[in-house]
Each structure stands twice: as structure tokens, then as C-alpha cells.
C-alpha positions as CSV (number, residue, x, y, z in Angstrom):
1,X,-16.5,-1.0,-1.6
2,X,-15.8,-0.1,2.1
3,X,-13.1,-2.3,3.0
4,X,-11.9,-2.8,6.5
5,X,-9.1,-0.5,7.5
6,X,-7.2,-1.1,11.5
7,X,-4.8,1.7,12.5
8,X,-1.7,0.9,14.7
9,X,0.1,4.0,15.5
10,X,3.7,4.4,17.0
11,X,4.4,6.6,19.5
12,X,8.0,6.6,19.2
13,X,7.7,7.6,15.1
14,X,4.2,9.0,15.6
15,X,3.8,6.8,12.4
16,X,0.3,4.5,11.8
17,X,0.5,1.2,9.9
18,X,-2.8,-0.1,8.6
19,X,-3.9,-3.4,8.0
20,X,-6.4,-3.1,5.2
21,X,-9.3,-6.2,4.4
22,X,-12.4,-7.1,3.8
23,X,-13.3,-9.2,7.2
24,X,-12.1,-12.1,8.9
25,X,-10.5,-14.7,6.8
26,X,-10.0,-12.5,4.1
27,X,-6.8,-11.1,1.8
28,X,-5.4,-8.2,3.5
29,X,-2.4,-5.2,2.9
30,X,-0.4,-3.7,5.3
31,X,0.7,-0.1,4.7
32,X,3.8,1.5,5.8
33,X,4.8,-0.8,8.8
34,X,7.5,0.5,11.6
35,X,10.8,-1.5,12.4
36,X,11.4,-0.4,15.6
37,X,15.5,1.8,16.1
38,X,16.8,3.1,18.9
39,X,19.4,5.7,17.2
40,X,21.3,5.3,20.6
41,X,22.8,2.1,20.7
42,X,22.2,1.3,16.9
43,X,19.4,-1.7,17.8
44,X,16.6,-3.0,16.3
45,X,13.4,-4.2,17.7
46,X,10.3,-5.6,16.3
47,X,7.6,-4.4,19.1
48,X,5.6,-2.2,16.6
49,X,6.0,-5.2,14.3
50,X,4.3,-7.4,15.9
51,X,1.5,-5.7,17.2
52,X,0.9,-5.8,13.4
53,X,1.3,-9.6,13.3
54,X,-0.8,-10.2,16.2
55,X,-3.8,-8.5,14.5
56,X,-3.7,-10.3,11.5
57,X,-3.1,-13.8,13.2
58,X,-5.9,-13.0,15.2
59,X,-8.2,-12.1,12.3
60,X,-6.8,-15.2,10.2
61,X,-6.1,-13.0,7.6
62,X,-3.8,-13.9,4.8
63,X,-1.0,-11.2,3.6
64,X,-0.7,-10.2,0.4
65,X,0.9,-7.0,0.0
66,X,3.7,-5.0,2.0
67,X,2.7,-1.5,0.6
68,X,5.5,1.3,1.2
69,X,4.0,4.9,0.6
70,X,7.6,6.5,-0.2
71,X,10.7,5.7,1.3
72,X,9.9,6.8,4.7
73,X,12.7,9.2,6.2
74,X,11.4,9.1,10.1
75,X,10.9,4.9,10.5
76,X,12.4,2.0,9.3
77,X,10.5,-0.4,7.8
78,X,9.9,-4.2,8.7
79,X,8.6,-5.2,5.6
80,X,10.8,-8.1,5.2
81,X,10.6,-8.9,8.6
82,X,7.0,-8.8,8.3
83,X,7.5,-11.2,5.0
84,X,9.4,-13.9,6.9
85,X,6.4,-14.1,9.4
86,X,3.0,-14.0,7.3
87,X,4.6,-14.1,3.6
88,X,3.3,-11.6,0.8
89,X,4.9,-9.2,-1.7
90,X,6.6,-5.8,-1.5
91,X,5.4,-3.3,-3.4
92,X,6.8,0.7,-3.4
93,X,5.7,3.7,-6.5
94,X,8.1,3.0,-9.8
95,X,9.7,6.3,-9.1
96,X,11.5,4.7,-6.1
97,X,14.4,4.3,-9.2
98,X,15.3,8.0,-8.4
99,X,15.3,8.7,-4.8
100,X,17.9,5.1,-4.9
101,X,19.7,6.6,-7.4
102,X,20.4,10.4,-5.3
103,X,20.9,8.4,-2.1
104,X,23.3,5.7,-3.4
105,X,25.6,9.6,-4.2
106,X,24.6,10.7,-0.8
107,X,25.9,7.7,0.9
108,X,28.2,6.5,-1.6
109,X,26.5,3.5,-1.5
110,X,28.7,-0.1,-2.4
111,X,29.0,-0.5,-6.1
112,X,26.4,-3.4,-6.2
113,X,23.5,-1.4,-4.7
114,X,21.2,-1.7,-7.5
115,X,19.5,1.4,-8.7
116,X,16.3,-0.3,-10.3
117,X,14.1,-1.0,-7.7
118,X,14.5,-4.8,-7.9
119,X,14.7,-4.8,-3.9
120,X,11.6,-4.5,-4.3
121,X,8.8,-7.6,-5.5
122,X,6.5,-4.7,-7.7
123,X,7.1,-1.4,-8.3
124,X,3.7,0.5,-9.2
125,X,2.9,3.3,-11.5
126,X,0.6,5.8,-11.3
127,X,-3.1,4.5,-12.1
128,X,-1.4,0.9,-11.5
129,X,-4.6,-1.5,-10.3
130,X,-3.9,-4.3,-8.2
131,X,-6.0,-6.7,-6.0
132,X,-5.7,-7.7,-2.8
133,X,-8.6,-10.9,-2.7
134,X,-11.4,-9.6,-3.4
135,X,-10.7,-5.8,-2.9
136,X,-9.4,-3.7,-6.3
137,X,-6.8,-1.2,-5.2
138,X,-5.1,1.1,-6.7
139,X,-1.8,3.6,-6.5
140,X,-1.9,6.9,-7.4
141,X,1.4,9.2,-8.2
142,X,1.3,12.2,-5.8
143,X,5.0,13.4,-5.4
144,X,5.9,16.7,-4.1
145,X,7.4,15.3,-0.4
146,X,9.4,12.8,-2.3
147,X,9.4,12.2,-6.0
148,X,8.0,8.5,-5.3
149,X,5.6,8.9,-3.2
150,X,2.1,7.5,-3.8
151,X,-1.3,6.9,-2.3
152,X,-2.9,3.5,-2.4
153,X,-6.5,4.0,-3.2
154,X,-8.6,1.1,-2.1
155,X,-12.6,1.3,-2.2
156,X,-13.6,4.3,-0.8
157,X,-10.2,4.8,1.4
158,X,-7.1,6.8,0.2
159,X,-4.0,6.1,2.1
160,X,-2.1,9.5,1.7
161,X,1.4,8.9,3.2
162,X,3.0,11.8,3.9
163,X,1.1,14.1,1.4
164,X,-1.1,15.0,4.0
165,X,-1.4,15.4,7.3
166,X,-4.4,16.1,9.5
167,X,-6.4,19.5,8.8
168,X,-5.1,21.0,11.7
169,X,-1.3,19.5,10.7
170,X,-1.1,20.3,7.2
171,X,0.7,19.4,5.0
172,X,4.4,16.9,4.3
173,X,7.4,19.4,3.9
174,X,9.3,19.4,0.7
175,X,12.9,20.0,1.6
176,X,14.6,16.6,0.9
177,X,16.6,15.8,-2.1
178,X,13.8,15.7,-4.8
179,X,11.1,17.4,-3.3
180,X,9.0,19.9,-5.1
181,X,6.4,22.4,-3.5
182,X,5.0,23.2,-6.7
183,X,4.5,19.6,-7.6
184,X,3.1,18.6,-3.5
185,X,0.5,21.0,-4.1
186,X,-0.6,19.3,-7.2
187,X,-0.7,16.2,-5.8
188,X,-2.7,17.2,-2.8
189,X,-5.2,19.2,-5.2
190,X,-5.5,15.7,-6.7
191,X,-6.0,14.1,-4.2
192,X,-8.6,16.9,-3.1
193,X,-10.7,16.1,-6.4
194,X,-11.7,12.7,-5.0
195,X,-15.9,12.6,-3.6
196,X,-16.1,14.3,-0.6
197,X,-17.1,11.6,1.5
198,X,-13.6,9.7,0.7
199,X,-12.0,8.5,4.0
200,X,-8.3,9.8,3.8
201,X,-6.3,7.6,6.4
202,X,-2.7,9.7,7.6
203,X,0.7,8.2,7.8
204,X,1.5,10.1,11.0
205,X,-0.2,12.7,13.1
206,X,1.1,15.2,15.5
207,X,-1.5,16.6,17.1
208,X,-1.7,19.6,18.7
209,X,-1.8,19.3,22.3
210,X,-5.8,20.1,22.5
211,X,-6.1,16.8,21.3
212,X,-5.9,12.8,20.6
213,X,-3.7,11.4,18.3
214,X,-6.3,11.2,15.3
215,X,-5.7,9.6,11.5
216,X,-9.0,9.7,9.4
217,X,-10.8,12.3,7.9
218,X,-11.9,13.3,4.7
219,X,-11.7,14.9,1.8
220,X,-14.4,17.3,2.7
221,X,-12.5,17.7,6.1
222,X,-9.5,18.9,4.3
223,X,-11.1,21.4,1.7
224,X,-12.6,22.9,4.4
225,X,-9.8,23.5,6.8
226,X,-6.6,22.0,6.4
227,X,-4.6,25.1,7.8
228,X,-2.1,24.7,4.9
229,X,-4.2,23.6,1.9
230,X,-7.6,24.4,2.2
231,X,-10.0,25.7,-0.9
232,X,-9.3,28.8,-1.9
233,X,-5.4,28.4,-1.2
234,X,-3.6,29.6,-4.2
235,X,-0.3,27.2,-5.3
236,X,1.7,30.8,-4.9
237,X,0.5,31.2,-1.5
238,X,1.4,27.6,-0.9
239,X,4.6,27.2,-2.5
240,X,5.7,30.5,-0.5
241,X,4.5,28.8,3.4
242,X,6.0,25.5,2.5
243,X,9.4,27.1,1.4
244,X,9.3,29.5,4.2
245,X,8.2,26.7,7.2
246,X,10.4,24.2,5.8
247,X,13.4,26.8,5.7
248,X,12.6,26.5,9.5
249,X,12.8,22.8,10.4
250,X,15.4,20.6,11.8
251,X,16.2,17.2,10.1
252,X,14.4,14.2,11.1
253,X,16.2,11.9,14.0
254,X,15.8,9.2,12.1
255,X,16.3,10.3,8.3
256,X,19.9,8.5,8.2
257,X,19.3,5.3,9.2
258,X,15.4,5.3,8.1
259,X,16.4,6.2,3.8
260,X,19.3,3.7,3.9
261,X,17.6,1.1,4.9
262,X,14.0,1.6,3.3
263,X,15.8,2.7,-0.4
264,X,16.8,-1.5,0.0
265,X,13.2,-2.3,1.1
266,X,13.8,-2.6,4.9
267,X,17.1,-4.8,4.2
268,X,19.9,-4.1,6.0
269,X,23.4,-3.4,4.3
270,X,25.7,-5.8,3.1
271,X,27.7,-7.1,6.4
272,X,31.1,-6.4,6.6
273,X,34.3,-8.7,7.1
274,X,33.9,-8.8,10.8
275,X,30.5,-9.8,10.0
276,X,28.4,-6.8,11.4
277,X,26.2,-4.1,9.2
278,X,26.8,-0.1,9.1
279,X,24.8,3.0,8.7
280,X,26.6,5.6,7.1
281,X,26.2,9.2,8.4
282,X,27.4,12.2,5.8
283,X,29.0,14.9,7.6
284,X,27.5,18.6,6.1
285,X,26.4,17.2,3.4
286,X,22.6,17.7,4.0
């Protein structure tokens, strides 16, 4: 089973959302979509969006599934944006429970912000099969970055999130509340075990300026050369680069904004009396 797989990237998130089928007509996924968010002025567009809309319209695809890989700290997500539009069901790993329940502290969420996933229309657990028409998929449990994240595997594609990035990338960091070098390097050894000729399809890329942005490769690809991961990479030598690189990295711009919205799946907040929503931001807290 090859099943169809269009990449849209984002420049402004460096973030891909894929709309996965098996031809024209046909049931289709989309994976990790972008709601557009200018941290500046606090506004929200739906450009990226609807690039995504287009392309299924165009296709006369029919939606299915709004698959999140984790709850995404550099984009927001417009899954129910994209659910008013073409329909479908949300869909996020069953672990999603404890990243809501450390960011409802972190935030000091409203009383009523549920901490059971039920934002959500399915939460999936690890081996969890699912279809989408005609097309068997499939989630797989590989935390580490986040303790929900998972990859969706469908036919001969594995959509990786954040787990991995391109070979000459690496690998996600591990620094947020919950994440676990010990257990990423699990995950992407997991992952890694898949047939060589598996097509591994990126959340984001940041390439190195020798080159295109870029979002497949393989599992071959990446047991031969991902700089951070490749064979012969011991999980000590691992845990000790990650903790060491990610001692070195700023916070994401976006990872305020971007975790209290997607813990809600892409919902905003409850509005206030004066009828507008707010972000919170904790002062030196992370």
C-alpha cells in the first residue's frame, strides 16, 4: 500500500502539513495543519489553512481525519478551522491526558479545562489501527520530545512528527516539561526498525543553507547518516548530545500561544466578559 502523500510546508513555522489519500475522489487525512499567528499583534490568519483546503477541493477528496502528531509547541493548529470547512474527526496519541494535565499548572488553566482529552473526537494508543477509506493506518507511541507524541504509520509512509528531523537535522530536542532523552532515543530506534525502504515524511525541516527545504527520506537514509542518530550511535552517546545541545537552545517563539491552544485541539480559550480571548504568558517559570 503506497498511498498518496502532498506536502505543504510553511515558511513562517518551517512546519509541513500533509494531506494523505489514495487518489482523486478518495478518503483522505490531514497531518499536523498550521493556523497561521502573528505573535505581534495577537492575530490569526488562515493562509496556510487554506492552501490545505484548496488541495483537497481540488482533488474532491473527502476528510476523514484531523491527525495531530503531539501538541505542537512552534504552530497553532487549524484543526477545527479545517473541520468547519471539509468536516472529519480529530484525532491526537492517548497520552495527550498528561501534557494537558502539566500545562493546565503551568498556565493555571480555568477550573473547567478538562484534563481527559475529550477536546479531542479520538485519542489513539499505541498500535491503535484506524482507516481512512480504503487505506489502514496506524499510530505508533514514540515519546521522548513530548510524552504524547506519535507517528501515524500508513502503508509504506511513517509520519514522524517531531521525532525526527532530516539526516542532516537530527533529531527533536527533549527539554520541555515531560521530555525524555533516554526514552526519544528509543522511540527513534523504533522507528529505525521499520524496512529500509519505508518513506519517513518530517514535520519540519531546517535545512542547512547548502540546500532546499526537503521532507522525505528513509529509513535507510537515516541509519546511515542522521548526524545525531545514525547506526552505531550508542543511547549514552545520545542522551549526553541531546542534554548538552538542548542545554543550549532558546525557547520556541511560538511555544506560549502554540501549547495553549493545541492542548484544547486548536480551540481558543473561553472568552472573557468583555467578550475577547487571552493567551497567558508565565513569567520565569520555564
Amino acid at each position: 500500500m503506497k498511498p498518496i502523500v502532498h506536502g505543504i510546508f510553511d515558511p513562517a513555522t518551517w512546519t509541513v502539513t500533509y494531506v494523505v489519500h489514495n487518489g482523486p475522489g478518495t478518503a483522505c487525512a490531514i497531518i499536523d495543519s498550521v493556523l497561521d499567528y502573528d505573535p505581534k499583534s495577537g492575530r490569526t490568519r488562515t493562509t496556510s489553512a487554506d492552501k490545505v483546503i484548496a488541495y483537497v477541493r481540488q482533488h474532491g477528496l473527502q476528510l476523514e481525519w484531523i491527525l495531530e502528531t503531539h501538541a505542537h509547541a512552534d504552530h497553532l493548529t487549524a484543526a477545527p478551522y479545517l473541520k468547519r470547512q471539509l468536516g472529519g474527526k480529530t484525532a491526537i496519541g492517548d497520552q495527550i491526558t498528561r501534557v494537558q494535565r502539566v500545562f493546565k499548572g503551568v498556565f493555571n488553566l480555568e477550573p473547567e479545562f478538562r484534563e481527559d482529552g475529550s477536546q479531542f473526537d479520538a485519542l489513539l494508543g499505541d498500535e491503535q489501527t484506524f482507516q481512512i477509506g480504503q487505506l489502514e493506518a496506524k499510530a505508533m507511541a514514540v515519546p521522548g520530545h513530548t510524552p504524547a507524541c506519535v507517528a501515524y504509520v500508513i502503508g509504506d509512509a511513517v509520519f514522524v512528527g517531531d521525532t525526527l528531523f532530516m539526516p542532516d537535522v537530527g533529531t527533536a530536542r527533549c527539554d520541555f516539561p515531560g521530555g525524555d532523552a533516554k526514552t526519544l532515543y528509543a522511540s527513534v530506534r523504533k522507528l529505525l526498525s521499520l524496512p529500509p525502504d519505508t518513506r519517513l515524511f518530517m514535520c519540519h525541516d531546517y535545512p542547512p543553507s547548502h540546500r532546499p527545504v526537503s521532507f522525505e527520506t528513509t529509513v535507510a537514509a537515516q541509519r546511515a547518516a542522521n548526524i545525531h542518530v545514525h547506526d552505531g550511535i550508542s543511547e549514552a552517546q545520545f542522551v549526553k548530545m541531546r542534554t548538552e545541545r538542548d542545554a543550549t537552545l532558546e525557547m520556541p517563539v511560538l511555544i506560549f500561544p502554540a501549547v495553549q491552544i493545541n492542548i484544547r485541539a486548536g480551540e481558543l480559550p473561553p472568552k472573557e466578559a468583555n467578550g475577547a480571548a487571552y493567551l497567558k504568558i508565565p513569567l520565569d517559570l520555564l
